[in-house]
N, C-alpha and C positions, 0 to 999 in steps of 0.2 A: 237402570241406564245411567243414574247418576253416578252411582259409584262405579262403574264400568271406565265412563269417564276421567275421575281420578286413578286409575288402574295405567288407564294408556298414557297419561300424563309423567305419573312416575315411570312408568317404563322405558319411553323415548325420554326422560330427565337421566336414566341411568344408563340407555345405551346408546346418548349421541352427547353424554356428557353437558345436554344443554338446559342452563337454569330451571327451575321450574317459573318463573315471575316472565323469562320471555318464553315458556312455551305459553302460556295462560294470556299475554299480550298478542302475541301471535291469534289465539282463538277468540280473543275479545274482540281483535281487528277485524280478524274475516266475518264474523258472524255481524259485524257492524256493516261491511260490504255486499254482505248479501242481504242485509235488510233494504239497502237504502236502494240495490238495486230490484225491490219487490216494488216497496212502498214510495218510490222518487229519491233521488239525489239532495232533493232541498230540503226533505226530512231530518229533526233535531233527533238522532237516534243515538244512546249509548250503550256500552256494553258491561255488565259486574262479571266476575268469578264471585259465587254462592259457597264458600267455605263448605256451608252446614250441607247445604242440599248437593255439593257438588257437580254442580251444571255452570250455566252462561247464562246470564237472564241478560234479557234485549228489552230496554225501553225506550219509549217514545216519546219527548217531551212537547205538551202540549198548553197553550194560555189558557188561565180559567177567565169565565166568561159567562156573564147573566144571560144571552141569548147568542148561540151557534151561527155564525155564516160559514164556516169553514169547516169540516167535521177533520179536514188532515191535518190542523192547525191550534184547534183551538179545541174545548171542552167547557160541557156544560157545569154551574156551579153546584148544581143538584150531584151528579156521577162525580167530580172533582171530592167533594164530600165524605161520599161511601168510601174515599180511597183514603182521605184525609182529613179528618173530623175538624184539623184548624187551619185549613185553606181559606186562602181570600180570592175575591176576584182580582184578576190582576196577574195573578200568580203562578208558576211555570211548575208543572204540575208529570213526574214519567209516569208513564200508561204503559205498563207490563204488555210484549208482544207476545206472540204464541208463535214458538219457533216450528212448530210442526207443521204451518200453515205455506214454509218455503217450497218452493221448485226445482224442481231438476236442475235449470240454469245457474238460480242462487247457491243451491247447494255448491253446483261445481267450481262457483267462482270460489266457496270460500272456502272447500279443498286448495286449490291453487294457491291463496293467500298465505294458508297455514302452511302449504311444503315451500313455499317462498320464503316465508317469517324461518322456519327451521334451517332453510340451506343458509339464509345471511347469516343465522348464528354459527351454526356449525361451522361454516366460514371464519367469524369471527374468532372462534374460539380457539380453530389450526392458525391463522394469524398469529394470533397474542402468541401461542405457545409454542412456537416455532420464531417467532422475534425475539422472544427471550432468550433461544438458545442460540443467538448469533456467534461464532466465533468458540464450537462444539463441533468436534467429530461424532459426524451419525452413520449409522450402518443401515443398508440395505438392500433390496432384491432388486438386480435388473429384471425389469416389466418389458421394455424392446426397447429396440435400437431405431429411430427415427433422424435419416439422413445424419449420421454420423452423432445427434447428441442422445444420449443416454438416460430413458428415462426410469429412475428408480423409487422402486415402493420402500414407502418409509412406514406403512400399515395405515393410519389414519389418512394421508396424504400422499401422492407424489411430488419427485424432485426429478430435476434435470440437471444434468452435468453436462454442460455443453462441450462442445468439441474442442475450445481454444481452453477450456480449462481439464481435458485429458492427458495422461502422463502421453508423447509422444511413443508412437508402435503399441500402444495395449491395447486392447478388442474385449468389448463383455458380447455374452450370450442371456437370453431369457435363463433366467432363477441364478444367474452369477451373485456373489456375494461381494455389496460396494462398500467402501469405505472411503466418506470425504467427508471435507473442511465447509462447514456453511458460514457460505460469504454472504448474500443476500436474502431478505423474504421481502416483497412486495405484495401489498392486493392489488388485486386486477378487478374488473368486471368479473370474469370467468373462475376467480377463485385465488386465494394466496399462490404466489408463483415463488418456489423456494430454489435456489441457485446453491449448485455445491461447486466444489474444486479439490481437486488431486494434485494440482503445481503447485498451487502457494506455499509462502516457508511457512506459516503458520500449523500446516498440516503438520507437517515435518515436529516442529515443537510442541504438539498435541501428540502426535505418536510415543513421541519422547516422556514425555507427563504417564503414558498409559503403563508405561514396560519399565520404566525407572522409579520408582518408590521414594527416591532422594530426591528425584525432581518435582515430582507431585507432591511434598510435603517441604519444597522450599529450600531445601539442605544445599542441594546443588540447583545453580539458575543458569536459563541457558538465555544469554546475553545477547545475541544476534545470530538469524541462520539467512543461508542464500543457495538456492536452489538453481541448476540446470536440471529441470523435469525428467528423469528418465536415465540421465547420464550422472552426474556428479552433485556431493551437496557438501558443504560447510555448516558447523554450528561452532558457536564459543560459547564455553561453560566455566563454571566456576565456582569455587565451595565456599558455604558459609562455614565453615567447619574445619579449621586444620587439619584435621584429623580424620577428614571424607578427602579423598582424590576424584575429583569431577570428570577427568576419563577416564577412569580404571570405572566408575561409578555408570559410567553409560555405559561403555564398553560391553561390562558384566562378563560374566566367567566364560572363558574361552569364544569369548564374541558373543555369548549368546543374547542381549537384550538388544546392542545392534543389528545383529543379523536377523532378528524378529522384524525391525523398522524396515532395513533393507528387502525384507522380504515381502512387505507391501508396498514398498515401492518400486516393485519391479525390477530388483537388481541396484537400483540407485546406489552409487561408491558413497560412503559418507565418513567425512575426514570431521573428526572429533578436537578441535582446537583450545588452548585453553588461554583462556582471556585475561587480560591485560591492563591494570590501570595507563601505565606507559604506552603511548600508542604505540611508537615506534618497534616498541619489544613485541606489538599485540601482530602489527602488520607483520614484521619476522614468524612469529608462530603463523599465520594466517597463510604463509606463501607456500608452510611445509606437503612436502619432503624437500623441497630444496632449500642450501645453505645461503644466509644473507653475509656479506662481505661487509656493506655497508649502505646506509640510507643518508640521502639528504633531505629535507623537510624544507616543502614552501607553504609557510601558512598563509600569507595571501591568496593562492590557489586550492588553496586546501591539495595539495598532491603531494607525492612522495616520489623522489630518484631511486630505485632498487638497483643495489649494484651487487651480481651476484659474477662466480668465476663463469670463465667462458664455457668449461661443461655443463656448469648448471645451468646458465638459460633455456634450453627445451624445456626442461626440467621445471624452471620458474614460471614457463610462458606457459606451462602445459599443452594438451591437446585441444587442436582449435584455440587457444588462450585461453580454456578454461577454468585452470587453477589460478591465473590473476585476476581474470574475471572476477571468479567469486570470492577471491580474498578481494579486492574491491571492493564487490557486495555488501560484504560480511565488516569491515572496518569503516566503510563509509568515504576511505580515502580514495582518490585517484592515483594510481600506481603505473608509473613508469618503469619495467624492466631493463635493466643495460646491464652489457656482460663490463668484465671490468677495461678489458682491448678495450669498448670501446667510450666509457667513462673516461678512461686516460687520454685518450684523444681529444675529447671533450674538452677535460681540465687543460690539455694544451691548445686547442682552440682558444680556450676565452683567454686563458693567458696570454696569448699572442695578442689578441684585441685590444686586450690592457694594455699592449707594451709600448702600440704604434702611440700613446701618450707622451711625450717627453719629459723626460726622466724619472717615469714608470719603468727600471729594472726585474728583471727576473725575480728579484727577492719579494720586492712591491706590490708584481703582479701576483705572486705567489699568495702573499696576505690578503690582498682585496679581495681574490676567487675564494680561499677557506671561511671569510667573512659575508660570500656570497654577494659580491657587488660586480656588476656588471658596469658597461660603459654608462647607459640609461639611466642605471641606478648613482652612479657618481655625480651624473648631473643633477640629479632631481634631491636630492639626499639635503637633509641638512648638514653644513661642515663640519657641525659639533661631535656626527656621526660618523662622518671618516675619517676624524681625528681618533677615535676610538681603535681603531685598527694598527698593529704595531709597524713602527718605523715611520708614523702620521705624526703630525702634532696638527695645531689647527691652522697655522703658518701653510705649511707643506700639502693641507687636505683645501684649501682654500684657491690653492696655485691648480693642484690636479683638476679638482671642478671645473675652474674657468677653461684650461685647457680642454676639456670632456665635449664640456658646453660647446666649446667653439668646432671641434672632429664632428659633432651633432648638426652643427646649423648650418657649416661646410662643405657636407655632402659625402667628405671623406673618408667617416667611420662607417656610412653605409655603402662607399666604394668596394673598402675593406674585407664590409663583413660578407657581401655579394659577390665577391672574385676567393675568399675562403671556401663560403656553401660551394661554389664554381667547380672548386679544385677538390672539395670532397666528394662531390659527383663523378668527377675524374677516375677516383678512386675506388667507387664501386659501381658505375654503369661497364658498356660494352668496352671492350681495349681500354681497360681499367689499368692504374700504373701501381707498383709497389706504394705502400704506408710509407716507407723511409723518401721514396722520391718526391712525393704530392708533400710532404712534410720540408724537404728542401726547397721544394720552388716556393712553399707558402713563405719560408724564414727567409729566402730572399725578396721577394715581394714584401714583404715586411719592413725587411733593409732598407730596400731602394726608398720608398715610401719614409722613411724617416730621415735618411738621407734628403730628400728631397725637400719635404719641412725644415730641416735643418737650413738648406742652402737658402729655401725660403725667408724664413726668419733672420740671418744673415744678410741678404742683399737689403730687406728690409729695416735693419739697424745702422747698415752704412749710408745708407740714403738718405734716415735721418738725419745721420751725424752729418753729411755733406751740408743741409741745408738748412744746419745750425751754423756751420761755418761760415757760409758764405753771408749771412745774415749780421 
């Protein structure tokens, strides 16, 4: 029997992979549960593992004692003796149980304790070993489909791929073969709960690692990816290696290690970019296939003006905007597309704004817009810094200010800038007018408008001068 014991011990140690010290705790326990519920709950009962003998031994520990009142409690010093020749009274003494003396009931509680003590291990064990593998592509069998999440056998455990992390339009069946990104493992009550995903970019740059050999081994690193699920993906790569080419390296011969990735992902387009310490060069690669004309750069906003010709904007915007989209993504910047039509309109917009300034000329305003200042920024600026712009000195950028300031607190630079938006509406809502006519009514509006400053400032110097004179 004993060694029978040790038989079954090692066996479930070898095929549920669980310690042998908590199966042996596990049996220590229950046999301690079913004693205490033979012989009382208030019973001092412990449990050993017997190396030699290979069993459980169950003792009872009891006081020694010159005369018995309590035979469940205490022991005589005479029997205390026979067990151990140098006991005292006093002294807390275990009295071996006879385990074959239990009950149907005890027995069954301590079945239960033991397949309870093995399942929290077992438990424990898919846990840890499934936490480790966090942020690892794992394979396996769709088991069913349960209201659209996807529960799959990973052999020791199940997973579930829930519905918001399915590529859009894919469908598995029983004994489908899954491949996903594990995002999460939690315990539960009910057992580790392990969460996969087929959208995240991660996936995407795990696939990459499995089919690219440069990139599993570091040669080539893929720097950022941005995924639309189903429809289109971006990655930026890059060689450590002169002498590796980081798209020819994914690529692989005749498309073949891309078209492996693409092929688990369901057709997914995937545009191979190559990365950038210069953002602005990174954001041009990120927009392709279409041509960049030119970028301007707000680092306070962290975004970017993309000015691309007026055929490439579809082109730039892609379908549904998902090629800016995910050059966004993928660069981190915020990306504004504009074809060049309407960029030039633009730069004569602010231009125009600049000019209602007095003695802001065309040259003027010319320089303040390529140095990127606006009316706002003229005000708030320090003069040191619009003196830096050519045809300034700090005389001349000191005079602009105050005049900026005063268009601001006037009301009049935001008359301006609200009958311009007016007239650009004009120009692309219903009974819309030509570009060249919305462009003359704006530069006489302009006109009048400085003329009228002008007469202003005039009646206001002679009115002065009158009643310096009469003074």
């Amino acid at each position: 029997m004993a060694s029978e014991l040790g038989r079954v011990i090692e066996q479930v140690e070898k095929d549920k992979s669980i310690d042998k010290a908590i199966l042996i705790e596990a049996l220590e326990s229950a046999l301690v549960m079913a004693a205490k519920k033979k012989y009382g709950i208030d019973k001092e009962i412990e449990a050993h593992f017997n190396e030699e003998l290979g069993e459980i031994e169950l003792f009872q520990f009891k006081t020694v004692v010159e005369q018995v009142d309590d035979d469940g409690t205490e022991i005589s010093y005479e029997e205390a003796k026979e067990l151990d020749p140098d006991v005292s009274a006093g002294d807390s003494i275990g009295v071996k149980l006879d385990t074959n003396q239990f009950g149907r009931i005890a027995a069954q509680t301590a079945k239960q304790v033991i397949i309870q003590k093995v399942r929290d291990a077992e438990r424990d064990i898919i846990y840890n070993e499934f936490n480790i593998r966090k942020g690892e592509v794992v394979h396996g069998e769709c088991r069913r489909v349960e209201k659209g999440c996807v529960v799959v056998n990973l052999g020791r455990t199940d997973a579930i791929l829930p519905t918001r992390e399915q590529i859009p339009g894919e469908s598995f069946r029983p004994h489908d073969r899954v491949v996903g990104y594990l995002i999460d493992v939690q315990q539960t009550p009910r057992g580790p709960k392990i969460v996969l995903s087929r959208t995240c970019p991660e996936l995407l740059i795990q696939l990459f690692k499995q089919e690219v050999p440069e990139v599993n081994e570091g040669i080539v690193q893929i720097k950022s990816a941005a995924r639309e699920p189903g429809m289109r993906a971006k990655i930026a790569v890059v060689s450590t290696d002169p002498d590796v080419d980081p798209v020819g390296a994914c690529v692989g011969v005749k498309g073949s290690r891309v078209q492996n990735v693409v092929q688990e992902l369901r057709g997914e387009k995937i545009d191979i970019v190559p990365w950038e310490e210069d953002e602005t060069r990174f954001v041009c690669n990120a927009l392709a296939p279409a041509e960049v004309i030119k970028v301007r750069v707000d680092e306070d906003n962290h975004s970017m003006d993309i000015v691309v010709a007026d055929n490439q904007l579809s082109l730039a915007i892609g379908k549904r905007g998902q090629n800016v989209k995910l050059a966004s993504m993928l660069t981190g910047w915020k990306l504004d597309i504009v074809s060049e039509s309407k960029m030039s309109q633009r730069q004569d917009d602010a231009k125009e704004l600049l000019k209602i300034i007095e003695g802001v000329n065309d040259t003027l305003a010319q320089s303040l817009y390529q140095y990127g200042f606006t009316m706002e920024q003229l005000a708030n600026n320090d003069v040191a810094v619009i003196a830096t712009v050519p045809g300034f000195n700090e005389e001349k950028a000191k005079e602009v200010q105050d005049k900026a300031k005063e268009l601001i607190a006037s009301g009049k630079y935001a008359e301006v800038k609200s009958k311009q938006q007016e007239l650009l509406r004009m120009q692309a809502g219903p009974g819309r007018r030509s570009k060249s006519a919305v462009d003359e009514q704006l530069k006489a509006e302009m006109k009048a408008l400085q003329e009228k400053e002008k007469t202003e400032a005039e009646a206001s110097a002679e009115a002065s001068k009158e009643d310096s004179s009469e003074s």
